[in-house]
N, C-alpha and C positions, 0 to 999 in steps of 0.2 A: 630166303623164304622159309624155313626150315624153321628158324624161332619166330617166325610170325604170330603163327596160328597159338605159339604157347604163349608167347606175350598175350596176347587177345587173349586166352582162356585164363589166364592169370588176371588180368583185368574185370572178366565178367566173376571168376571165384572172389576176387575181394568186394565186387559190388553187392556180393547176395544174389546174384542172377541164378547161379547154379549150385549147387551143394558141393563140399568137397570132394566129398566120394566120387562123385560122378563126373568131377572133373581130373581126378586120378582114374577112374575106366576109360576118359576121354582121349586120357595122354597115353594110359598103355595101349588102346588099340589102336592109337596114330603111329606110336613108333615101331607094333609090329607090324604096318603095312611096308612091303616093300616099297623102295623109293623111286618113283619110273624112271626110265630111263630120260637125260637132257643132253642136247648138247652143251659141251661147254663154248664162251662165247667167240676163244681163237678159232675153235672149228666153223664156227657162223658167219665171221669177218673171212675166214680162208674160200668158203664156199660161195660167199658175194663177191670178193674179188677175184677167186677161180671163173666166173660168169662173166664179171667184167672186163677180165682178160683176154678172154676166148674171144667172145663178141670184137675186143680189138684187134686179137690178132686175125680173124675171118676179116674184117673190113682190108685193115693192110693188106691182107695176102686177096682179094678180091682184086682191088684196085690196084696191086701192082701189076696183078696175070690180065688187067681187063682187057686194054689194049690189043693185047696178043691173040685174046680169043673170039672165035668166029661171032653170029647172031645167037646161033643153036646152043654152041658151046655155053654162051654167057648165060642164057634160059636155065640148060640144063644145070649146071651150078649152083643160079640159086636156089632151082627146084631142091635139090640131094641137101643145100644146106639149111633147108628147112623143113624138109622130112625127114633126115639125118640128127638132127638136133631132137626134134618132136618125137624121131623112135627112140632114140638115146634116154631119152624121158624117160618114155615109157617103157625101157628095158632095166631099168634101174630103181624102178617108182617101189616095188616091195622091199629092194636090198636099201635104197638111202633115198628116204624122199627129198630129205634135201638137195639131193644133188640133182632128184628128178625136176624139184619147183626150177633151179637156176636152168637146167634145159631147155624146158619148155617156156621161162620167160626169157630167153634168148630168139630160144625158136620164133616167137612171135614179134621178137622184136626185127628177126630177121626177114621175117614178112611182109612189115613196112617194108625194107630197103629193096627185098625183090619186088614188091610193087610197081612202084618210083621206076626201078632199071628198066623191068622189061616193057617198060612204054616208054625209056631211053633205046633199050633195043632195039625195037620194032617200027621206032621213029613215032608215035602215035601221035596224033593230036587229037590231043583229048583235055577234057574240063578240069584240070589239077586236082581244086578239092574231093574229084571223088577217088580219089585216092585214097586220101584222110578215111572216109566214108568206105572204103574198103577194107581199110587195115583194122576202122573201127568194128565193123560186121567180122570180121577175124577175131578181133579180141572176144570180142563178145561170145562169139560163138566157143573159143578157149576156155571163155568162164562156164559158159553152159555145161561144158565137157567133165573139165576138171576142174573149176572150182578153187582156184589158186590166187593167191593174189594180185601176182604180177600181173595177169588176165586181165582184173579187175580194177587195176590200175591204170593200165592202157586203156581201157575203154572210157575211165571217168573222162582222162585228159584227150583223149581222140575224139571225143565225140562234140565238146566244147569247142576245138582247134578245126574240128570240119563244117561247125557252125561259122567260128569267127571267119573262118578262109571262105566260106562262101559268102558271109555279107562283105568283107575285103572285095573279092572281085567283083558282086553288083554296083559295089561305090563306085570304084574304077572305072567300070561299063558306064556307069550313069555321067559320070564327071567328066570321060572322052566323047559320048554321046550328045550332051546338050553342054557342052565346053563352060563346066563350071569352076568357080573359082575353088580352087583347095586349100581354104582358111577356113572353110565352114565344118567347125567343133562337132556337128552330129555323130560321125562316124566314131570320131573317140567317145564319146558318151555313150552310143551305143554297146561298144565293145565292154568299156568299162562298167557299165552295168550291168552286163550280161554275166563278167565274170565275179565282179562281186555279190550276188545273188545265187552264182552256181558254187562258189566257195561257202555261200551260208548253208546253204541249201546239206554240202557234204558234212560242214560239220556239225548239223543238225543230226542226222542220222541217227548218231544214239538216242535212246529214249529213257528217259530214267536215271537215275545215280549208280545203279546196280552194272555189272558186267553186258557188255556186249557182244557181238558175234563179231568174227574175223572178219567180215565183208566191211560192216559196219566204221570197223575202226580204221582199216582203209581207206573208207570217203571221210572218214573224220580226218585222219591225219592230211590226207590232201587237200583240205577245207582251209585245214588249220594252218600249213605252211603257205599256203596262197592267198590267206584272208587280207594282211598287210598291204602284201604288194599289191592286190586287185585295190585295197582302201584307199590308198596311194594312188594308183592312177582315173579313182572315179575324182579324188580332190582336183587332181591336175584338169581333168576334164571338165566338171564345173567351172575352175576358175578361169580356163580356156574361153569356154560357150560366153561365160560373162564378160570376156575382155572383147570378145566377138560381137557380141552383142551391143555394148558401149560402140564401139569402132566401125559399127555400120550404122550406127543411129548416128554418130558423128562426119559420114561420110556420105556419098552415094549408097543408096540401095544396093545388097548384094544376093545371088541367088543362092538359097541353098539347094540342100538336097530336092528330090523330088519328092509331092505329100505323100504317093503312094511306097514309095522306097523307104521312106524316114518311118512310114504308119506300120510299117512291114516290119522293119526290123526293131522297131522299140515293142511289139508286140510278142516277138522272139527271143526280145530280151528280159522282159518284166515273166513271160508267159512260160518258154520252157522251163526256167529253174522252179516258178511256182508249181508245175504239172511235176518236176521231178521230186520237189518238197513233199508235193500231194501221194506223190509212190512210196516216199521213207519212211513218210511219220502220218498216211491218214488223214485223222480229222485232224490234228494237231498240229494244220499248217499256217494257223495266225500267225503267228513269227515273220514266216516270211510276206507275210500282208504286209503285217508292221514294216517291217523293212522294205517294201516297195513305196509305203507312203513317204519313210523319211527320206527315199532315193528322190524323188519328185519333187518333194519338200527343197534339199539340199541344194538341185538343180534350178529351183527356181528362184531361190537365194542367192545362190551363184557366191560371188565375191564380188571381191574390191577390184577395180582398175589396178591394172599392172602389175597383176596375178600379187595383188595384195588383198591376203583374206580380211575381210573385217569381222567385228564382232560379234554380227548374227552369225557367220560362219560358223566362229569357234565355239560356241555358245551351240549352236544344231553338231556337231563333234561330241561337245559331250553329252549331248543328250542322247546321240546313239549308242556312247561307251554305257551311259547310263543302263540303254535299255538291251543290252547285250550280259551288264549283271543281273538284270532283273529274268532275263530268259536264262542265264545258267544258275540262279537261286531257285526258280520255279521248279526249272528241271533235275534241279543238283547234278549239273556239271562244272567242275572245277575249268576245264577249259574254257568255256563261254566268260566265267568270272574272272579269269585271266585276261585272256582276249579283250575284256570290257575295260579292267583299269590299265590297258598296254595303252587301250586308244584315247582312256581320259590324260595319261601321266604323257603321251605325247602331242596332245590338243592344247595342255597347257605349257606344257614348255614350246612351241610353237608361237602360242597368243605373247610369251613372254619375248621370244624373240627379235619375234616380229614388229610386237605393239609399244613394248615398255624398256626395252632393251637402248633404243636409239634416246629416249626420252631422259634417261639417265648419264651421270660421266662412263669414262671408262672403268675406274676401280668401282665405283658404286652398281655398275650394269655387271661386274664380276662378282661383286658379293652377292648381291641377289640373287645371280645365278646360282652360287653354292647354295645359301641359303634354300632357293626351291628344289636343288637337286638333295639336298640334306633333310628338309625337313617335309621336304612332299615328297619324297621317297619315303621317309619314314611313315607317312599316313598313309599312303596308300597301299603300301607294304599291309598296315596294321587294317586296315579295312578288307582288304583279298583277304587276308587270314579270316578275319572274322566271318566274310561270305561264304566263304568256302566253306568254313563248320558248322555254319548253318545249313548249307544246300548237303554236302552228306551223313548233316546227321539224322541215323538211324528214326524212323517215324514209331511213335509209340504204339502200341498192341493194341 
């Protein structure tokens, strides 16, 4: 980081941008600032895995004293080791905050686990997910506090997980209640839409090409490692609904869900990540409109019998990779333009697989394959480059 900025300043001195002079008083008063202080990154990896350690050796040594100890005993334990952790925090927060961050994202995570227990203790019966729903009102309130990210981590993924765990047990309810058959695709489609809209939703968050704020980049990066696998499993569930679909038209009438349960939860799926788009980014929550239509779109396309996609599938695939470059060119984010040509460069190798792969011999279905991995790597390689320096570069004065 250190020749960054002289590189850059070297770059705008040769353009003309800045006069010589003034980019030699630029360089002498950068190099006389002192340099802050940083960790370097063994102490960063020691201090995550010092967190992740701990955390396991509290679970082992829980679970092996648990047995042995009384109702009280077990309460009071996890009590002390979660306000043991959370003071621990905070009696270290001025000397090493990193070591205060791993505390208190222990602490809270230890707060789940004594959740959970002491309604193992106590014997309770009680409604599972709110459980979720409490550790998530924990986290939250962590972040209110201190402002940390791990806080703010647990709550994106807790609050998702206390949704899905609640439409889980209404299906269940409804499916022991009116003795329905459990082949009907709704429940996965709901799930899966819910969570690929609350992954766009995260990694919508930034605004702009320019630096973001810490919170920001944490629902980005959880956006961004969950994008996939939720995109993944809304395919599977499309292609599911549509194999479902053929196979009860082909058969007896089957019940699905119930309209008020199915109307319930597709409106909690389309509806919160839109209200939480609506809190990150404002007016500037088209995007995720966009993306509800092609979700409806996609579902109603379905696929092919025998979870064979067809054409119009892969064809509505890259029209979302499409329109996932055109929202990080708009916005200038490198990630969205990534993310876009990940999911055209694996829509077509897919449609190849799948469609043109069998229609070929064996050596000839192998060359082509290199071929598309050689030379549609190369193109789409050379088109991400090209998005990308369009989306940050700099707008003129």
């Amino acid at each position: 980081m250190a020749h960054s900025w002289q590189s850059q300043l070297e770059r705008w001195r040769q353009a003309g941008l800045i006069e010589p002079a003034t980019a030699d008083a630029i360089r002498a008063w950068e190099q006389a600032q002192p340099e802050p202080p940083r960790l370097r990154i063994p102490v960063l990896v020691a201090i995550a895995l010092g967190g992740v350690l701990v955390a396991a050796g509290l679970l082992l040594f829980v679970s092996t004293h648990w047995e042995a100890l009384a109702p009280g005993q077990r309460f009071g334990l996890l009590l002390a080791l979660v306000v043991g952790l959370h003071g621990g925090g905070a009696a270290v927060e001025e000397r090493f905050a990193p070591l205060a961050l791993a505390l208190h994202g222990v602490g809270t995570v230890t707060l789940g686990a004594g959740i959970f227990l002491a309604g193992q203790i106590f014997h309770l019966e009680a409604h599972w997910p709110l459980g979720l729903l409490l550790w998530a009102i924990g986290a939250g309130l962590g972040w209110g506090l201190l402002r940390q990210w791990p806080q703010l981590a647990l709550l994106a993924l807790l609050t998702p997980a206390w949704l899905l765990s609640e439409w889980g047990v209404a299906v269940e309810g409804a499916r022991a209640e009116f003795q329905l058959n459990s082949s009907d695709p709704t429940a996965l489609a709901v799930t899966a839409a819910g969570l690929l809209l609350t992954c766009l939703s995260y990694l919508g968050a930034p605004l702009g090409s320019g630096s973001t704020s810490a919170a920001r980049r944490v629902l980005l990066w959880i956006g961004g490692l969950g994008l996939l696998p939720a995109a993944l499993l809304w395919l599977v569930a499309c292609l599911s609904m549509e194999s479902w679909r053929a196979w009860a038209l082909g058969s007896q009438p089957t019940t699905g869900l119930p309209l008020p349960l199915a109307a319930a939860g597709w409106s909690l799926a389309l509806g919160v990540p839109l209200l939480l788009g609506w809190l990150l980014r404002g007016s500037r929550v088209t995007p995720l409109g966009v993306a509800i239509g092609w979700l409806l779109v996609s579902l109603a396309t379905g696929g092919g019998q025998r979870f064979d996609p067809g054409l119009v599938t892969h064809l509505w695939w890259a029209v979302g990779g499409l329109l996932l470059l055109a929202w990080g060119v708009a916005e200038g984010r490198s990630e969205r333009i990534n993310f876009g040509v990940a999911v055209i460069g694996l829509d077509v190798l897919a449609f190849y697989v799948s469609q043109v792969m069998d229609a070929l011999g064996r050596s000839a279905s192998l060359i082509g394959l290199g071929v598309l991995f050689l030379g549609g790597g190369w193109g789409l390689e050379v088109l991400r480059r090209r998005l990308v320096a369009r989306a940050v570069r700099p707008e003129a004065p």
